[in-house]
C-alpha positions as CSV (number, residue, x, y, z in Angstrom):
1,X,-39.6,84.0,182.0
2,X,-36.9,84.0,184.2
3,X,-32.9,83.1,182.7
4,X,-31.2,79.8,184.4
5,X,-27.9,80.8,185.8
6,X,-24.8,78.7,185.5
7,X,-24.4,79.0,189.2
8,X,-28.2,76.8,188.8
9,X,-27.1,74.3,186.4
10,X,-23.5,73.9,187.9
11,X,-22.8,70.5,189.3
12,X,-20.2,68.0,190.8
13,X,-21.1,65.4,187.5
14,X,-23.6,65.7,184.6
15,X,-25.6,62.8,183.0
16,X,-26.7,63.6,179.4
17,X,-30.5,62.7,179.1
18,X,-32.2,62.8,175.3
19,X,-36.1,63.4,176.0
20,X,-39.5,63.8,173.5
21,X,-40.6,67.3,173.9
22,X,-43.4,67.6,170.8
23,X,-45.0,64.3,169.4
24,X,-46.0,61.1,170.2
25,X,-44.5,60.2,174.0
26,X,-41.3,58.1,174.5
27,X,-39.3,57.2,177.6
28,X,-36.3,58.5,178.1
29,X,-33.1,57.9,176.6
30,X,-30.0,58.1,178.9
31,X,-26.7,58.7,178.0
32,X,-23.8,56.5,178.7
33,X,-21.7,57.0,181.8
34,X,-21.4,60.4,184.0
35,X,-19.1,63.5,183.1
36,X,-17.1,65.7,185.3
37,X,-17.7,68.9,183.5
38,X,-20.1,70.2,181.1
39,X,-17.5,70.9,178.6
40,X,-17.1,67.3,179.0
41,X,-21.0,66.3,178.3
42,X,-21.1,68.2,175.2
43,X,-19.3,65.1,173.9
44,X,-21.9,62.9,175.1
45,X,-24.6,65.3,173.8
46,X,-23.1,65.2,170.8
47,X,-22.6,61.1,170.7
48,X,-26.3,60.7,171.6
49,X,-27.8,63.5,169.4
50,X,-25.8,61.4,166.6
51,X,-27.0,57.9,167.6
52,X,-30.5,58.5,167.9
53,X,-30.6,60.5,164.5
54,X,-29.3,57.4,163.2
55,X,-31.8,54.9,165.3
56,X,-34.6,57.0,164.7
57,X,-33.7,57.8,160.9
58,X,-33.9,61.6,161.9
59,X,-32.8,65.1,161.3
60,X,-30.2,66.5,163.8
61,X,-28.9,70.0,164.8
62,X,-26.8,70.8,167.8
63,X,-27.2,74.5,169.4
64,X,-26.1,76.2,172.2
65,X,-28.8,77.7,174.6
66,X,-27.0,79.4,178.0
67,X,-23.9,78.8,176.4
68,X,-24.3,74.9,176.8
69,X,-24.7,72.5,174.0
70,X,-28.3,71.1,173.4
71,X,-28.8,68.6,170.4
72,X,-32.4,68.4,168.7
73,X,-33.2,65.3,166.3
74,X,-36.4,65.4,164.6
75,X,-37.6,61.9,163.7
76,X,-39.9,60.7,160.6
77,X,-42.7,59.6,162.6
78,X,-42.8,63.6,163.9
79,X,-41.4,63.3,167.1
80,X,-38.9,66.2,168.5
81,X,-35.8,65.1,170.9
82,X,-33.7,67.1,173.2
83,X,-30.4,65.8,174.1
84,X,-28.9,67.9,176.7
85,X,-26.6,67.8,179.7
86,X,-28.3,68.0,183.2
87,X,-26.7,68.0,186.5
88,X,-26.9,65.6,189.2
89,X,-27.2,66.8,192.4
């Protein structure tokens, strides 16, 4: 398994996107508005890691993986989020 670089995941704005990755399938949950830096979306990751643990009446933990923030909420009905910062290109 290769490493992502920062150089790969470095761009001009970043959208923070919250997305099922074990349970039953959801769509998408985008965060509001576009962020000039990623230091910046790990606000946004952190509002929307927040909010849907309270929607979804979940569990929530925010980690760091490649030294960027990444939320998970794990919800009663058994689903597992991701909340994370992407970039747009």
């Amino acid at each position: 398994m290769n490493a992502i670089t920062d150089h790969e995941l470095a761009g001009a704005a970043y959208a923070v996107v919250a997305d099922v990755i074990h349970g039953h399938p959801a769509a998408p949950v985008l965060g509001e508005g576009q962020f000039c830096s990623i230091e910046c979306a790990g606000v946004g990751v952190y509002q929307l890691t927040r909010s849907l643990s309270a929607s979804e009446q979940g569990a929530a933990v925010i980690l760091r993986r490649h030294n960027r923030p990444v939320g998970y909420v794990v919800t009663r009905d058994g689903r597992m989020w991701r909340v994370e910062a992407l970039p747009i290109l």
